[in-house]
N, C-alpha and C positions, 0 to 999 in steps of 0.2 A: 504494500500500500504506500501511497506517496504522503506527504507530510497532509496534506488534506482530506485521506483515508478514502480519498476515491478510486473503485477498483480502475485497475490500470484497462480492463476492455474499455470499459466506459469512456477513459480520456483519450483511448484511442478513435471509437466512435463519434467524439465530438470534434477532433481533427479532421479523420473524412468527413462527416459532415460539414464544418467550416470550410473546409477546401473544395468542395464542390465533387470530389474526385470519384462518385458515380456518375453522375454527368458527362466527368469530362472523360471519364471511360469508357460510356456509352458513343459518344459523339468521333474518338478515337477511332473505334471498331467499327461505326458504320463509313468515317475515310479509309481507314485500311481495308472493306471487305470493296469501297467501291475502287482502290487502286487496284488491288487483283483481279478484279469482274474487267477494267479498263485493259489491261493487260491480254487477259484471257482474250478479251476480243479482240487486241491487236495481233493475238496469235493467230486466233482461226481467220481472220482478215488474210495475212500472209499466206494462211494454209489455204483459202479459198484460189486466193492471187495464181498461188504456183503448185497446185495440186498435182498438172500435170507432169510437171518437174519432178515434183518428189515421188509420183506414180514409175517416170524412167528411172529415176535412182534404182527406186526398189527393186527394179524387174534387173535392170545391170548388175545390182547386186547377187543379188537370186541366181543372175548366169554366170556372175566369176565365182562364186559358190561350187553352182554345179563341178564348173569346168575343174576346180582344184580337189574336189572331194571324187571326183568322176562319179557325180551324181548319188553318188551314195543314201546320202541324206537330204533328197531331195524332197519328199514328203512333209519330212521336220521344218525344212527351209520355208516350202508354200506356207505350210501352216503360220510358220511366223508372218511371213511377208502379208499372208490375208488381216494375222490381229492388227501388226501397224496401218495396212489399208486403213482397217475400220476405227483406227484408232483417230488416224489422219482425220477421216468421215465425222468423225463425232465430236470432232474440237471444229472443224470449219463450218458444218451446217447451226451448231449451238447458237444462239443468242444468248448474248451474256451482259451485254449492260442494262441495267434496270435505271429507269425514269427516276431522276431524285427522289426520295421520301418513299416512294414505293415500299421499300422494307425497312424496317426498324427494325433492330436489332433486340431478342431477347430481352427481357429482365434480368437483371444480372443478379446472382446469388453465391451467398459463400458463407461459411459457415462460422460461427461467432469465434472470435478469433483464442476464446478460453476454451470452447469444446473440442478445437482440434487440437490443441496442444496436452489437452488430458485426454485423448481417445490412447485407449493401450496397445496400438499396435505404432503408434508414434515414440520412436527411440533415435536417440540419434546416436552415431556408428559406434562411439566411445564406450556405450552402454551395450552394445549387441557383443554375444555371445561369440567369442573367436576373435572380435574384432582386431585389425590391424594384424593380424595372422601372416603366419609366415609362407603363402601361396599357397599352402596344402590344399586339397580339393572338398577340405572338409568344413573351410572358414568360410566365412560370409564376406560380404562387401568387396571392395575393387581389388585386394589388393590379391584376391585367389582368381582372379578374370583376367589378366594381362600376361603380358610374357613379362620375364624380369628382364630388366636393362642392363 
């Protein structure tokens, strides 16, 4: 408790509050979803543009394939070559920018900031079982995942 015995969620609730910073987190998210949607469609723009381009790649590829595996895996090959087709197909015919305003972004929700830090499966590594372990396959955390250096 702080010297005014008020619990510490509380004075952090009244900082976000004073800062505005659900707002300004909502208003963030819906420019960042519209620079991706703007993107997106500068992609499938391109991909409309030069479809046919990218249709000769595929198919040149597909044949210096064949010609160095002596067709072996040729089945495997089309098959790829049809998923990127339709991979191509379904980013260029997409519409993807939305009209301003159009979508608003969720409500935004998180959990009180004293519930997740008493939930018991929150430990931090110090606390876990093995922790900082010497890469045996039997310890937890990074330092049994890496190759040593």
């Amino acid at each position: 408790m702080s010297k005014d015995e008020t619990p510490l969620s509380d004075q952090l609730k009244k900082v976000v509050d004073d800062l505005d910073l659900e707002n300004k987190v909502k208003d963030a998210s819906a420019a960042a979803e519209q620079v991706v949607l703007r993107g997106l469609e500068a992609t499938g723009s391109y991909l409309r543009e030069h479809r046919g381009d990218i249709q000769g790649f595929f198919d040149r590829a597909v044949g210096a394939i064949d010609r160095q595996t002596g067709g072996r895996y040729a089945e495997q090959v089309e098959q790829v070559r049809g998923q990127l087709a339709a991979g191509v197909a379904s980013l260029a015919d997409r519409e993807w920018v939305r009209p301003e305003g159009e979508h608003e972004p969720g409500e935004l929700t998180a959990p009180e900031v004293a519930e997740a830090l008493d939930a018991p499966d929150v430990t931090a590594p110090e606390e876990r079982p093995n922790a900082g372990g010497t890469g045996d396959a039997g310890t937890s955390g990074w330092s049994g995942s890496t190759d040593q250096v």
